[in-house]
N, CA, C and O atoms as a DFTB+ gen file, in Angstrom:
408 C
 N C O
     1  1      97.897      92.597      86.918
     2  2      99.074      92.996      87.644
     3  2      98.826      92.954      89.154
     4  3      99.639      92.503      89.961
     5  1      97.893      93.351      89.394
     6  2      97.323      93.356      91.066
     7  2      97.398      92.217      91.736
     8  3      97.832      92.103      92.883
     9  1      96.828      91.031      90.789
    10  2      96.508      89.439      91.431
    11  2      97.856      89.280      90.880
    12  3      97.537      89.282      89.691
    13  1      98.848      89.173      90.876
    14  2     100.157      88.864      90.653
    15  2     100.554      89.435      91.806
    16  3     100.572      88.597      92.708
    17  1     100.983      90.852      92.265
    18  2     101.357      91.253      93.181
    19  2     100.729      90.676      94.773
    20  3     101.163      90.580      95.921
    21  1      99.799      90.460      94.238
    22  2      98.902      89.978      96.011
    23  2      99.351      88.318      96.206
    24  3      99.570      87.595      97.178
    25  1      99.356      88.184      95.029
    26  2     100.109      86.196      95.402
    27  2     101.989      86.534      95.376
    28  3     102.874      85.712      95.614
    29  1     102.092      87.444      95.147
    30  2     103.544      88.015      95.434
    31  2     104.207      87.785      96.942
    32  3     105.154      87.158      97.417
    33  1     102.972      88.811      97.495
    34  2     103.075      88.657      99.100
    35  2     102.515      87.455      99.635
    36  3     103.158      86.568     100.195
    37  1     101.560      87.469      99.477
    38  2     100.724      86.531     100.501
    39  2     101.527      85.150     100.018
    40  3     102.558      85.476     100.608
    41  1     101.874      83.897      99.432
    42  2     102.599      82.855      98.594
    43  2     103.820      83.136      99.299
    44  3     104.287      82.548     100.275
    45  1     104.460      84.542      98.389
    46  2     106.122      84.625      99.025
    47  2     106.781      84.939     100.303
    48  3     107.954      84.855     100.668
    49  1     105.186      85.507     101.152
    50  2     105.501      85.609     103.097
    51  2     105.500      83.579     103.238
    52  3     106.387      82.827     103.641
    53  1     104.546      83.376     102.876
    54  2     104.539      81.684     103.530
    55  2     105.465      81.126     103.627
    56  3     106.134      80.735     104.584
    57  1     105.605      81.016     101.771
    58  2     107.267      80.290     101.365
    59  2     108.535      80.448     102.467
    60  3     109.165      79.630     103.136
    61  1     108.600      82.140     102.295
    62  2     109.906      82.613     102.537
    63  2     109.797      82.142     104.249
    64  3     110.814      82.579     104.789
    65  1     109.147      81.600     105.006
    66  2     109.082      81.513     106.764
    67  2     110.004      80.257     106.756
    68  3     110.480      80.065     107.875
    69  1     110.339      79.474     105.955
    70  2     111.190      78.455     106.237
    71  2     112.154      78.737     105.978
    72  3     112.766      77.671     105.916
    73  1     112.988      79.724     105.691
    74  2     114.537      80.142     105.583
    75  2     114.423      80.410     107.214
    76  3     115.532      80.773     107.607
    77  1     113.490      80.359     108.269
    78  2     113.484      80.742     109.087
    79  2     113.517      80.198     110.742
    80  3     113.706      80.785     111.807
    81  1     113.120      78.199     110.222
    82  2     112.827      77.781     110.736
    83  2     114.403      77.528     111.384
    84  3     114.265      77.756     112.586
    85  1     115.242      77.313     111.232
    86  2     116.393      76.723     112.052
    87  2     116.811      77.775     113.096
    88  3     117.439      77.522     114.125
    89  1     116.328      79.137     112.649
    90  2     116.690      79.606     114.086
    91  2     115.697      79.810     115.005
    92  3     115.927      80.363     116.080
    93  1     114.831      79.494     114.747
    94  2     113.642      79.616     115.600
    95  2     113.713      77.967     116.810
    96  3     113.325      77.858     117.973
    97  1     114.412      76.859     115.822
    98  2     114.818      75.750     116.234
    99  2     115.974      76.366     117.538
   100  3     115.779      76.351     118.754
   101  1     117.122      76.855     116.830
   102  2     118.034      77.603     117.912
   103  2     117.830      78.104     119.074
   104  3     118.150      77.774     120.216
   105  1     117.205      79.018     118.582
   106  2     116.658      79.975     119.994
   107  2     115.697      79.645     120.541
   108  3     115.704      80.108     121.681
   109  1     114.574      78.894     120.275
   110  2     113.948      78.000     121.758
   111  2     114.364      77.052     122.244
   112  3     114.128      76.678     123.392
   113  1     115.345      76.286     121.094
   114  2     115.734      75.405     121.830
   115  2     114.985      74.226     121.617
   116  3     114.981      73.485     122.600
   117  1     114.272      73.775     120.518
   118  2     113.321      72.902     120.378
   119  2     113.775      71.770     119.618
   120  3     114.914      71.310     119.685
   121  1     112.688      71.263     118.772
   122  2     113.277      70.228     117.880
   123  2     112.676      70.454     116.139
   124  3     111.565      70.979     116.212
   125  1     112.967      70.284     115.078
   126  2     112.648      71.103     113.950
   127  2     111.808      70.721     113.721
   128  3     111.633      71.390     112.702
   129  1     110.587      69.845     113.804
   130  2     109.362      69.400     113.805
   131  2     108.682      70.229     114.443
   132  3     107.639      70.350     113.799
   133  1     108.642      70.975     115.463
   134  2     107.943      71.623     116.687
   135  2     108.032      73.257     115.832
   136  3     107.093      74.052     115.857
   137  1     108.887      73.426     115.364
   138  2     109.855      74.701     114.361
   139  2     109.208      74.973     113.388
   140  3     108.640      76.058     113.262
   141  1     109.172      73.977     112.461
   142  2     108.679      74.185     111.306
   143  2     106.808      73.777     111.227
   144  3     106.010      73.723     110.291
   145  1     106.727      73.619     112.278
   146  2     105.020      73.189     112.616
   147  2     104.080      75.224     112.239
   148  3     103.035      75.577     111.692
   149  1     105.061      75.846     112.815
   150  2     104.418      77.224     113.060
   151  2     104.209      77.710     111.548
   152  3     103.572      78.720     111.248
   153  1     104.884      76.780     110.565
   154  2     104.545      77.334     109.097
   155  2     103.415      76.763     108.486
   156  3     102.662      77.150     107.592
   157  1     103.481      75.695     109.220
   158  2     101.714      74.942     108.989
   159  2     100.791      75.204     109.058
   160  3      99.930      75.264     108.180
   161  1     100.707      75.583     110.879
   162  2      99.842      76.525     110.948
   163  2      99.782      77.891     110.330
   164  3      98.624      78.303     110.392
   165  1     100.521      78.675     109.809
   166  2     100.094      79.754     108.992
   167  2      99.689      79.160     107.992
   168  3      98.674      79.675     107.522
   169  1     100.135      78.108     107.359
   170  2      99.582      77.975     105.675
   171  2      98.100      77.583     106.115
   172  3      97.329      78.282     105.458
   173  1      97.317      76.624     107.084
   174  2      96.448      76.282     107.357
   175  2      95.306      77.573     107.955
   176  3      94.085      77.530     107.805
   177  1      96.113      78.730     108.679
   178  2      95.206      79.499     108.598
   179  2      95.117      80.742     107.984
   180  3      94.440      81.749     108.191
   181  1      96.069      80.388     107.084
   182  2      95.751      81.159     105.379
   183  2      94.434      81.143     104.731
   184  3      93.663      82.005     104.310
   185  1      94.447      79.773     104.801
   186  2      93.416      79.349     103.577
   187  2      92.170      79.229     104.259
   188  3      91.263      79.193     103.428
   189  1      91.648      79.134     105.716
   190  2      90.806      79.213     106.576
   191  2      90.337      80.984     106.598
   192  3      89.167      81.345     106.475
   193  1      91.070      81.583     106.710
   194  2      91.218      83.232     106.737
   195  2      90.520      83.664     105.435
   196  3      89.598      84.478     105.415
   197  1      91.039      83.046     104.332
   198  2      90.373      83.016     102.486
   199  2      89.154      82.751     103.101
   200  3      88.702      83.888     103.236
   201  1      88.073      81.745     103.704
   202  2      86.917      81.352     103.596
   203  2      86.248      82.521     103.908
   204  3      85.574      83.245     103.175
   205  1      86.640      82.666     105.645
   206  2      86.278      83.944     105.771
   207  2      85.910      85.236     105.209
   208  3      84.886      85.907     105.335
   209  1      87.322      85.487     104.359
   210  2      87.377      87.191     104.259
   211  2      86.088      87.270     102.943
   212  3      85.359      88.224     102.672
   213  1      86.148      85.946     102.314
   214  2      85.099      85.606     100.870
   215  2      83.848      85.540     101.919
   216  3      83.276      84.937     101.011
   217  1      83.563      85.554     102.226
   218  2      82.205      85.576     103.020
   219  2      81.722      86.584     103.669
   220  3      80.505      86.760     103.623
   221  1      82.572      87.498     104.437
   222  2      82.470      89.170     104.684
   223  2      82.779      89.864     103.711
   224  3      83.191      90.964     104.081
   225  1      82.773      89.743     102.698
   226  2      83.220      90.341     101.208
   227  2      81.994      90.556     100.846
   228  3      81.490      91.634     100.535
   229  1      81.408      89.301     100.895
   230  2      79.973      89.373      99.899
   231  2      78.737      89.232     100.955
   232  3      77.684      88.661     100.668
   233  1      78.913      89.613     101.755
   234  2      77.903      89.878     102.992
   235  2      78.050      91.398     103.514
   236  3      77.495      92.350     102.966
   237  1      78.883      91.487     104.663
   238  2      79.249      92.534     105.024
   239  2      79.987      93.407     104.500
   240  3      79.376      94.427     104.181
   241  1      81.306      93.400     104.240
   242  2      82.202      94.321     104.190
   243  2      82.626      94.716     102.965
   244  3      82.588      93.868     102.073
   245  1      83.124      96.086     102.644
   246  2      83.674      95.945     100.908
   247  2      84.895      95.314     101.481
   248  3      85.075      95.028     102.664
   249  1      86.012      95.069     100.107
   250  2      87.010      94.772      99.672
   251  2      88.132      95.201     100.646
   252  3      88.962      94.547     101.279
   253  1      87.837      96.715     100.537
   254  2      89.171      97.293     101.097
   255  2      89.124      96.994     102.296
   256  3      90.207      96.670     102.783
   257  1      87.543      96.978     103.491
   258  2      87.740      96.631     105.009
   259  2      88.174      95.845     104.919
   260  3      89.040      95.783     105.792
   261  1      88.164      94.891     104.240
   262  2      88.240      93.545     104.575
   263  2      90.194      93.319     104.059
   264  3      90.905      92.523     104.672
   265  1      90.484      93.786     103.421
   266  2      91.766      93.689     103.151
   267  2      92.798      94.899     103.965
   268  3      94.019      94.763     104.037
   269  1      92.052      96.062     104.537
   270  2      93.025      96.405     105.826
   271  2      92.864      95.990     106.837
   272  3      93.488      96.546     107.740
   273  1      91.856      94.685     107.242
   274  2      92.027      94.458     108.623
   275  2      92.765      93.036     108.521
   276  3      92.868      92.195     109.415
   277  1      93.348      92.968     106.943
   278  2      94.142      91.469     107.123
   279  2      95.418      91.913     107.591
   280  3      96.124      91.394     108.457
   281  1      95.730      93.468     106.555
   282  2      97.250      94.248     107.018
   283  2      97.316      94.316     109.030
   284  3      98.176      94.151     109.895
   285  1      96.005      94.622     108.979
   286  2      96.077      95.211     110.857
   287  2      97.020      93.658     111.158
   288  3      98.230      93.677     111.381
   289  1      96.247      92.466     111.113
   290  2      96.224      91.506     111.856
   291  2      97.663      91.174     111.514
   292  3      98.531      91.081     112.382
   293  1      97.900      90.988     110.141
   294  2      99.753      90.671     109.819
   295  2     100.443      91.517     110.354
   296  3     101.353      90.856     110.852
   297  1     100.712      93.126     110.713
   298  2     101.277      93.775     111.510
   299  2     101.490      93.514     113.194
   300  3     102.564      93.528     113.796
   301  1     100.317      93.305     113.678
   302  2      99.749      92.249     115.275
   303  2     101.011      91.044     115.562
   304  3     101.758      90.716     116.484
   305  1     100.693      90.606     114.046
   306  2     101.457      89.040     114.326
   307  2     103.053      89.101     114.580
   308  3     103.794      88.681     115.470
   309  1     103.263      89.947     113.168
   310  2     104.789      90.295     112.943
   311  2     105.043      91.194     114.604
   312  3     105.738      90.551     115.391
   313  1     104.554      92.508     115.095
   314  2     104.774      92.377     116.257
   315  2     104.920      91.952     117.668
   316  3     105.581      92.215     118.673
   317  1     103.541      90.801     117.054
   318  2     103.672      90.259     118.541
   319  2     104.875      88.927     118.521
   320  3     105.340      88.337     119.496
   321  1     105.159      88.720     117.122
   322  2     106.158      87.706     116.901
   323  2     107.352      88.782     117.698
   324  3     107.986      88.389     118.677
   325  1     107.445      89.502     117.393
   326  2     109.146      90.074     118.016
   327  2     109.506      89.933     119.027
   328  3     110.698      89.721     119.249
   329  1     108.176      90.037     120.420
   330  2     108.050      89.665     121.357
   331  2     107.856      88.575     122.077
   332  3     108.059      88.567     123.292
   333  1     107.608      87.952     121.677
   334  2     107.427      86.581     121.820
   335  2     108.871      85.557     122.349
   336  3     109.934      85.336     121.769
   337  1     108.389      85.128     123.578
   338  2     109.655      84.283     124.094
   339  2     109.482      83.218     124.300
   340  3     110.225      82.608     125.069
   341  1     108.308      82.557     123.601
   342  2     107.839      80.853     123.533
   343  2     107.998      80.628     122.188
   344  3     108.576      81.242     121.291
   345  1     107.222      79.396     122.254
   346  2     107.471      78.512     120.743
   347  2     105.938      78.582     120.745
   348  3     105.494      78.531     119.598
   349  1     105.007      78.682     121.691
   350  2     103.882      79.014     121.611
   351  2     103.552      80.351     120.958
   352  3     102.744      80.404     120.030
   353  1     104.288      81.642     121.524
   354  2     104.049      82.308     121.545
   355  2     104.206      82.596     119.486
   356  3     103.299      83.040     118.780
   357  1     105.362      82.247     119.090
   358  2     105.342      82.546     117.853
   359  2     104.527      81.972     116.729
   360  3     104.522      82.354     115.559
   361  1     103.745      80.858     117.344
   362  2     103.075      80.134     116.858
   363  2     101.306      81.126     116.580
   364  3     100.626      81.413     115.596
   365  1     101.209      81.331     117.975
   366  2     100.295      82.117     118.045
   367  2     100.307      83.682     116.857
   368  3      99.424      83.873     116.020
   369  1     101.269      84.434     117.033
   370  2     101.385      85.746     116.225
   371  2     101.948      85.022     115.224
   372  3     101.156      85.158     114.291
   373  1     102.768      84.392     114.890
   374  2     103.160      83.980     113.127
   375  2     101.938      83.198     112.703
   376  3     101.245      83.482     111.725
   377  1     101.695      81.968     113.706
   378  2     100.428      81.475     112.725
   379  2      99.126      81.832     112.603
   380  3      98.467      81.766     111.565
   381  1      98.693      82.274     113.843
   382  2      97.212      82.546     113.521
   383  2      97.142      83.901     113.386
   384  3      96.021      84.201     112.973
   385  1      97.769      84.756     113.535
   386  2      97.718      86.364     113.318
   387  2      98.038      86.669     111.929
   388  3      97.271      87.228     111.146
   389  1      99.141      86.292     111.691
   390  2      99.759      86.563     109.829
   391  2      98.884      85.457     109.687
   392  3      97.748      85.931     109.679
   393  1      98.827      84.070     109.555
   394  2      98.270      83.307     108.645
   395  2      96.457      83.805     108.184
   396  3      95.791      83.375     107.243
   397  1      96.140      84.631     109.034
   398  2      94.838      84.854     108.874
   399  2      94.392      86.127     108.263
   400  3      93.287      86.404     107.797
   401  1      95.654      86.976     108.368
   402  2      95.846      88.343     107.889
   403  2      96.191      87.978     106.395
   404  3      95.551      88.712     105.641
   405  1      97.223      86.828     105.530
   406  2      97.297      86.826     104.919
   407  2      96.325      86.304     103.924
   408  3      96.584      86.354     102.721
C-alpha cells in the first residue's frame, strides 16, 4: 500500500505539471517548447535525485532523513515556484527543486 501511495505522488505530481504548461506559456509569454521543457527537467531530475537519495540511504542516512529532506526541497520548489517571475525562474524551483525532492 505504501509503494502505491509514493508512486501516487511522486508519478501523479510529474504527470499532472502538463495540465499546466499553457499557462505558464501565457504568462511569460513564451513559446510551448520553452513551457513544457520545465517538465523535463523535473522528470530528468527525478530520476537523477533516485540515484542519489539510493546512495545516502545505504551509506549515510536512514530512510526517513532522506525522505524529509525530499518533502523540504518539494516545498522550496513549490514556493519558490509562486514567486518566481521568469521562465528561468520556474524552471529552477519546479525542476530542480521538486524534481529532486521527488
Amino acid at each position: 500500500a505504501a509503494a502505491s501511495l509514493s508512486h501516487i505522488c511522486t508519478f501523479g505530481t510529474l504527470y499532472s505539471h502538463g495540465v499546466f504548461v499553457p499557462t505558464f506559456k501565457d504568462h511569460f509569454d513564451t513559446s510551448l517548447d520553452v513551457a513544457s521543457s520545465m517538465v523535463s527537467v523535473m522528470f530528468a531530475m527525478q530520476f537523477f535525485g533516485s540515484l542519489v537519495a539510493g546512495l545516502l540511504i545505504s551509506r549515510k542516512l536512514s530512510h526517513a532523513a532522506v525522505a524529509a529532506g525530499g518533502g523540504v526541497l518539494v516545498l522550496g520548489g513549490y514556493t519558490g515556484a509562486s514567486f518566481a517571475e521568469s521562465v528561468l525562474g520556474i524552471h529552477v524551483a519546479l525542476g530542480v527543486c521538486v524534481g529532486l525532492g521527488l
